[in-house]
VEXDREN-2710 file (C-alpha; in Angstrom, 1 decimal):
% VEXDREN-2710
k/r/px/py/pz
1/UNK/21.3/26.2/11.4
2/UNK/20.6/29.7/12.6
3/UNK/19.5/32.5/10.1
4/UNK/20.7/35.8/11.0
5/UNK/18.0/37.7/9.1
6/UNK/16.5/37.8/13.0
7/UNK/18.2/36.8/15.9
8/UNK/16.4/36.0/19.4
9/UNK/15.9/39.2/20.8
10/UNK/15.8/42.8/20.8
11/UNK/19.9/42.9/22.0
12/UNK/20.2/39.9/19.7
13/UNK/19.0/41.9/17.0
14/UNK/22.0/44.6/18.2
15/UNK/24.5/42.0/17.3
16/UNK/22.7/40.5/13.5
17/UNK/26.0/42.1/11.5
18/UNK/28.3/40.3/13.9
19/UNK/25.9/37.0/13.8
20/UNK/25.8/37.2/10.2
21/UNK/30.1/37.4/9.6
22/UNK/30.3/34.8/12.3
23/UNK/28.2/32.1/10.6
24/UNK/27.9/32.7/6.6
25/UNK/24.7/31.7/5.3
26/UNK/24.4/30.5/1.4
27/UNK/22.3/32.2/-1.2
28/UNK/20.2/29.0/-1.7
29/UNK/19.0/28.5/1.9
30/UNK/18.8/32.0/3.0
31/UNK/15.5/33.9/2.6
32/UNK/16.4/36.8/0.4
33/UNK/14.6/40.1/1.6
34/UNK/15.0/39.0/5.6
35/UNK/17.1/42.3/6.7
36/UNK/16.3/43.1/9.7
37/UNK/14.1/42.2/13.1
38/UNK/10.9/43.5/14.2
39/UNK/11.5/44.9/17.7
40/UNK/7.7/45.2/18.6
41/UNK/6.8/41.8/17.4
42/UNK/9.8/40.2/18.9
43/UNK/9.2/41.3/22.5
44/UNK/5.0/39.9/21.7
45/UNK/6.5/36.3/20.0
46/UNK/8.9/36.2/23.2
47/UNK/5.5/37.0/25.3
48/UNK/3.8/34.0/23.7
49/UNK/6.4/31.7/24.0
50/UNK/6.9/32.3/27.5
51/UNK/2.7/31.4/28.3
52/UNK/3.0/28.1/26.0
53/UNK/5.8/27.0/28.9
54/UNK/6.5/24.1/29.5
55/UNK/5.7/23.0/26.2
56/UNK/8.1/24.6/23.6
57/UNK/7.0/26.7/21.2
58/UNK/8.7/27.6/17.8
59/UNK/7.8/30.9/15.4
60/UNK/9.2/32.2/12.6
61/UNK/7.9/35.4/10.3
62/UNK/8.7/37.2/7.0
63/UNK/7.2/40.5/5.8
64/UNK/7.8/39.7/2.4
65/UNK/7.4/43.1/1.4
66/UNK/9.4/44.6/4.4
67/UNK/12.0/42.2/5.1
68/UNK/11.0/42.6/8.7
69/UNK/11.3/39.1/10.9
70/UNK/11.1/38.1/14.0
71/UNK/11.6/34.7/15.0
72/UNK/11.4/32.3/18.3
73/UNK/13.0/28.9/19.1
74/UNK/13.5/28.9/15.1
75/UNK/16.3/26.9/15.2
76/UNK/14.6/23.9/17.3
77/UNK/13.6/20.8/14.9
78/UNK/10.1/20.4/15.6
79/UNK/8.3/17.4/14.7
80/UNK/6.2/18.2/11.7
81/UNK/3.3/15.8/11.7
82/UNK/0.8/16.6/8.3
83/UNK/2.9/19.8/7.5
84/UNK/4.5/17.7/5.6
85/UNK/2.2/16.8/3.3
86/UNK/2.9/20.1/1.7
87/UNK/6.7/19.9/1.3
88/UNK/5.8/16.4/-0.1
89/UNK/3.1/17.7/-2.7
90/UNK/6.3/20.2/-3.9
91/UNK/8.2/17.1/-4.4
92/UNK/5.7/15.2/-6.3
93/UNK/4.2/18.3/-8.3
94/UNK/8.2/18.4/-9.5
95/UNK/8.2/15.5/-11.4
96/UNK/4.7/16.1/-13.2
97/UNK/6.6/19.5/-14.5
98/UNK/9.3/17.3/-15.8
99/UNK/7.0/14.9/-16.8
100/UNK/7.6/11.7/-14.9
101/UNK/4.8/12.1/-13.6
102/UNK/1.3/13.1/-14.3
103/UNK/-1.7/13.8/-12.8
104/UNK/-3.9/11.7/-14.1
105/UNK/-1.9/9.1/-13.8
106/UNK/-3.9/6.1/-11.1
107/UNK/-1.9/5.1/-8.2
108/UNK/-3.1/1.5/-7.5
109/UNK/-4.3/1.9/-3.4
110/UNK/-4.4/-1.9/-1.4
111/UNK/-7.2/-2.0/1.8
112/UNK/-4.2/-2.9/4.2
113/UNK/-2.5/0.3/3.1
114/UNK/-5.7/2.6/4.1
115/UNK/-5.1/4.5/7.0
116/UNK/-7.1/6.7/9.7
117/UNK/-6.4/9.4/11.5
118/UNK/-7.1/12.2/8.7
119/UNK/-9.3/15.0/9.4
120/UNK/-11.6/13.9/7.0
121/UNK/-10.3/10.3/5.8
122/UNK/-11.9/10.9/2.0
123/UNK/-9.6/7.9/0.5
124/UNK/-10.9/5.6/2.8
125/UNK/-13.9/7.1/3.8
126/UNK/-14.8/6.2/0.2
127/UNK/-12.5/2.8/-0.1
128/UNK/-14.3/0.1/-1.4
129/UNK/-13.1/-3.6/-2.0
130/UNK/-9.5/-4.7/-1.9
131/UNK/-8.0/-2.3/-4.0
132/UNK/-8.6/0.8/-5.5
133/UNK/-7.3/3.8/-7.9
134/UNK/-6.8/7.2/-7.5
135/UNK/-5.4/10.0/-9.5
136/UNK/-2.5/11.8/-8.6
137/UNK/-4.5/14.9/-8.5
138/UNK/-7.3/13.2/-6.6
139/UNK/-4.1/12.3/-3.9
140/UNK/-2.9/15.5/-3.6
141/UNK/-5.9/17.2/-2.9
142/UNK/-6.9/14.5/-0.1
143/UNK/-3.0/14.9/1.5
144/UNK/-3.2/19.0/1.2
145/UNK/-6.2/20.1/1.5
146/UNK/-7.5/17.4/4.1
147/UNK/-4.8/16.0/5.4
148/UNK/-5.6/12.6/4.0
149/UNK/-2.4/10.1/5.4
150/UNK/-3.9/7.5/3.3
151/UNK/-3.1/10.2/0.2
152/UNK/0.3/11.0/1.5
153/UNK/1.9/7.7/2.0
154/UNK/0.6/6.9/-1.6
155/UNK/2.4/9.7/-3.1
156/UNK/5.6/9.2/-1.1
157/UNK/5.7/6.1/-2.6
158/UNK/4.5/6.9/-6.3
159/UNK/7.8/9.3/-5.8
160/UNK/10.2/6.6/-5.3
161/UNK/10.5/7.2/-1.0
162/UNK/11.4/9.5/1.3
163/UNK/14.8/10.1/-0.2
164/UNK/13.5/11.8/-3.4
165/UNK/11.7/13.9/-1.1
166/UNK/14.9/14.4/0.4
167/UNK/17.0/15.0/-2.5
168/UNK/14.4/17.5/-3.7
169/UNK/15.3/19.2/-0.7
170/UNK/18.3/19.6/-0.7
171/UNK/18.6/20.3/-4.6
172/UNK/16.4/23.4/-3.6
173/UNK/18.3/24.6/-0.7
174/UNK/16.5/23.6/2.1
175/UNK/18.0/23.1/5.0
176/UNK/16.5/21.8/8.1
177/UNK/13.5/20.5/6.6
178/UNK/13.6/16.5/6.8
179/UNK/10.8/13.7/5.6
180/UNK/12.3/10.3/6.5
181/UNK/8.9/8.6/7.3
182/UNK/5.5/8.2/5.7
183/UNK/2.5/8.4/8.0
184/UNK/3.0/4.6/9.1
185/UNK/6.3/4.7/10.1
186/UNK/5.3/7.7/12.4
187/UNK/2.1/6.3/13.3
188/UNK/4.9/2.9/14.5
189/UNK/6.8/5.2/16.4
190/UNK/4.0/6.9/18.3
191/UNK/2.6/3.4/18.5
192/UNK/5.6/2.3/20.5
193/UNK/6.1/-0.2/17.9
194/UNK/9.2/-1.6/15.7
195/UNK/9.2/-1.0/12.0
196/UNK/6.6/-3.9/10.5
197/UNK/5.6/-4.5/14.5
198/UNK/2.2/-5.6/15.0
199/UNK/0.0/-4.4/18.8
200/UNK/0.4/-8.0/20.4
201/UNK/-2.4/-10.2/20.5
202/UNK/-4.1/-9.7/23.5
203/UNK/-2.3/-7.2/25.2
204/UNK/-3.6/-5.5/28.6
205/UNK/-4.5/-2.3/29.1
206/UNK/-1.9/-1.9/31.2
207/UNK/0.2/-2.9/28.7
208/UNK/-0.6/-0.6/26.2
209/UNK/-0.5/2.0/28.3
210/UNK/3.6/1.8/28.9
211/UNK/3.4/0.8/24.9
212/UNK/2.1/4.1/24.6
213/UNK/4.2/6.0/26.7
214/UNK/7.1/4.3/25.2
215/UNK/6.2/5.6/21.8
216/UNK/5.6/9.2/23.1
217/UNK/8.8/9.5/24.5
218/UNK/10.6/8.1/21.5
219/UNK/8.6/10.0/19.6
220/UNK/9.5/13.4/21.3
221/UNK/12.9/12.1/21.0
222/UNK/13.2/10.9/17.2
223/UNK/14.9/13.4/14.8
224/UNK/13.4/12.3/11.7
225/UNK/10.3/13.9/10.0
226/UNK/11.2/17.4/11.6
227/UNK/11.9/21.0/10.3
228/UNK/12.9/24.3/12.4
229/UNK/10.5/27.0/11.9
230/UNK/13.8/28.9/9.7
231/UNK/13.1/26.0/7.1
232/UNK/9.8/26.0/7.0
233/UNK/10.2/29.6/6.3
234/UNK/12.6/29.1/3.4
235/UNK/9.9/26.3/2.2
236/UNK/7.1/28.7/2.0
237/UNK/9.1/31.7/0.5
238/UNK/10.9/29.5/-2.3
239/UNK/7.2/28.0/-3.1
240/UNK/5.6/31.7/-3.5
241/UNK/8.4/33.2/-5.1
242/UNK/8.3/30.1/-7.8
243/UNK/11.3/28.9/-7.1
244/UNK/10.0/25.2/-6.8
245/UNK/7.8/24.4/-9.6
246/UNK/6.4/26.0/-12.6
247/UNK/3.8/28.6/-12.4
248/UNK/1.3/25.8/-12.8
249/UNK/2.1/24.1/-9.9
250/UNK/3.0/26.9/-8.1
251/UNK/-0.7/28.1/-8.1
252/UNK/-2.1/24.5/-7.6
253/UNK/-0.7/23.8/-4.8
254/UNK/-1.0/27.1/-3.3
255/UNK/-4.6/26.6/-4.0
256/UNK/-4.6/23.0/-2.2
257/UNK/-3.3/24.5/0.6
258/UNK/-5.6/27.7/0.9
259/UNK/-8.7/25.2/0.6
260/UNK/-7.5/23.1/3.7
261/UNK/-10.4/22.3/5.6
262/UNK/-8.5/23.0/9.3
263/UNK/-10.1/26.1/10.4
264/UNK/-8.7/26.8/13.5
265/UNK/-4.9/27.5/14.7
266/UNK/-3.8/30.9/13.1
267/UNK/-6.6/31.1/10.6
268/UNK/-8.9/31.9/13.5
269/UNK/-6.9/34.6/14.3
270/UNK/-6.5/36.8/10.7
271/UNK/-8.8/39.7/10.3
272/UNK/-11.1/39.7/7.3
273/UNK/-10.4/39.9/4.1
274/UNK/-6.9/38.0/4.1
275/UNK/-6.1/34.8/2.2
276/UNK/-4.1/31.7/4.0
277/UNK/-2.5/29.0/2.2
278/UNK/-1.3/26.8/5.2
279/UNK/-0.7/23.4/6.3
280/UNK/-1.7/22.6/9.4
281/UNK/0.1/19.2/11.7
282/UNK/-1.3/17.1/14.7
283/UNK/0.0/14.2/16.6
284/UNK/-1.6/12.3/18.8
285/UNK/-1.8/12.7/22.3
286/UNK/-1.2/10.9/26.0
287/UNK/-2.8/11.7/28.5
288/UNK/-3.2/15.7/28.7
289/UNK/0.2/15.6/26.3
290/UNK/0.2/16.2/23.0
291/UNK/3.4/16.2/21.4
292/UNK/3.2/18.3/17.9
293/UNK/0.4/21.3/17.5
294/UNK/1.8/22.8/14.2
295/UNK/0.5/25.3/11.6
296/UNK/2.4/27.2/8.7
297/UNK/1.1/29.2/5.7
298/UNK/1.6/32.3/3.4
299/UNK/-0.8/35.5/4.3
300/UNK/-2.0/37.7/1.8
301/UNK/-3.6/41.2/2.0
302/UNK/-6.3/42.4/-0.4
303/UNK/-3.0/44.5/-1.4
304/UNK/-0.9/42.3/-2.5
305/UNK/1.3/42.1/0.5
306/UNK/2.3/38.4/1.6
307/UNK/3.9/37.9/5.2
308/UNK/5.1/34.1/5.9
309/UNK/4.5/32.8/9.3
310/UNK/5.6/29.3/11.2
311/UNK/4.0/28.0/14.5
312/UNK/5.4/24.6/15.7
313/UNK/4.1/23.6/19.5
314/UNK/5.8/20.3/21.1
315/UNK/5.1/18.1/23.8
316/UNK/2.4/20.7/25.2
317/UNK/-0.7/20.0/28.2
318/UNK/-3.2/22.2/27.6
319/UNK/-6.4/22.0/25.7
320/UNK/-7.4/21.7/22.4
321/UNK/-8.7/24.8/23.2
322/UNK/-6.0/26.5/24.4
323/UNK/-3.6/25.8/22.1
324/UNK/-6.6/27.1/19.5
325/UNK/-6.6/30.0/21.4
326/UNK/-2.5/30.3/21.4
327/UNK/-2.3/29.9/17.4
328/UNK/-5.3/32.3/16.9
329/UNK/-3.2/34.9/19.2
330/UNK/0.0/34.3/17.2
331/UNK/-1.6/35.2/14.1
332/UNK/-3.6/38.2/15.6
333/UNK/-0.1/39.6/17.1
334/UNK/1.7/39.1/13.7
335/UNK/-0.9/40.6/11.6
336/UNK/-1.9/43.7/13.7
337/UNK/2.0/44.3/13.7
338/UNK/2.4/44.6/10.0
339/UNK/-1.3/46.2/9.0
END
């Protein structure tokens, strides 16, 4: 779905009143003070875009206080990768306000559900024995703030599955925003493997290598697990405006995701003296291929002011360092345009 609070370009932006008659938007998923698009920032997020080529790159901003916007390939489903461990901490910090759930409540953990690939793996770096148990709070600070996958599939399934996330969702009007998959069934799909699928016993290296090219295509190809930048949007205003959770959890998990321990991607490009609550995503890659390089967050000024920005790379070739270098640029263009 396409918002209309900022269309693609500068003559897109000519045509937002007819846009917005042609394809009505509802109260719940629309973000409520997006009125009209930033022609400056526009023409620098068009600029951007156009450098991460081939790759496709997805941005969407709010000036909260403005309502200006400006938005790229927004309407694109993107895979999220650990982005969604925040949308998933929402879901789960929902039922301790209603109090299914609690957070010091233990969420039994097996070995043979530990798994890797975290930026720092604190459940199983510290797993011990066949089984442990965690707190609920203990998990969502591992998923949020260091992007524990162990954590995450533990409290998808403490939730009941992927479709409570999903009818949380769509109970809070978000649209676009999907979480079909825990980390495993993702990590099965990059893996080039079937649901429950195993890496055959002595495979070749030349087999895994079409295994793994397999998966990366499918991968780039799967719809689930993905949100457009508009949704993500809608995610992070509803969350600050406290229109998810209680004031509580509001603050919690804003706090989670302020203390992520990712510094780079658009945090390396804010100027002192701003706050970032984000949630930062990473796939894995083949060859000089990654296929998801993602980053989204809330920035605050000393002032008060919060602006809401989206960054979503897929299937890009460049560096580590260059896609760094791309986020850090996004967040410097955003910023300097709304000082």
């Amino acid at each position: 779905m396409t918002f209309p609070y900022a269309c693609r370009s500068l003559a897109a932006a000519i045509f937002a009143l007819a846009c917005a008659s042609m394809s009505p938007v509802s109260i719940a998923t629309e973000p409520a003070k997006a009125v009209h698009a930033d022609a400056a920032l526009q023409h620098s997020l068009d600029a951007l875009a156009q450098r991460a080529l081939p790759a496709t790159l997805g941005i969407a901003v709010l000036d909260l206080s403005s309502g200006a916007s400006a938005r790229v390939n927004a309407e694109v489903a993107f895979p999220m990768m650990s982005v969604f461990k925040a949308p998933v901490a929402a879901a789960v910090l929902s039922r301790v306000d209603e109090g299914t759930l609690s957070l010091q409540q233990l969420v039994s953990i097996t070995r043979e559900q530990v798994q890797g690939g975290s930026a720092i793996p604190s459940v199983g770096a510290h797993f011990h024995g066949e089984r442990m148990d965690f707190t609920i709070e203990q998990l969502l600070k591992a998923a949020v703030s260091e992007s524990d996958n162990t954590a995450v599939n533990a409290l998808i399934r403490t939730v009941g599955g992927p479709d409570v996330v999903m009818a949380y969702f769509r109970a809070h009007g978000i649209d676009g925003m999907r979480v079909d998959l825990d980390e495993a069934g993702i990590g099965r799909i990059f893996g080039g493997l079937p649901p429950g699928g195993q890496v055959p016993e002595h495979e070749t290296d030349e087999a895994a290598k079409q295994r793994y090219n397999r998966g990366y295509q499918a991968f780039l190809k799967d719809p689930r697990n993905r949100t457009t930048p508009d949704a993500a949007i809608v995610f992070l205003q509803k969350l600050q405006g406290g229109e998810l959770l209680s004031p509580a959890s509001t603050q919690r998990l804003l706090a989670l995701m302020e203390a992520q321990t990712i510094p780079n991607r658009l945090r390396a490009g804010l100027p002192p003296g701003l706050r970032f609550a984000d949630k930062t995503g990473t796939s894995g890659s083949l060859g000089s291929r990654t296929a998801a390089y993602n980053d989204m967050g809330i920035v605050t000024w000393p002032d008060g002011r919060k602006l809401l920005i989206t960054a979503f790379l897929m299937d890009s070739a460049t560096t580590a360092r260059e896609r760094d270098q791309l986020f850090a640029d996004i967040a410097r263009t955003v910023t300097a345009a709304h000082p």
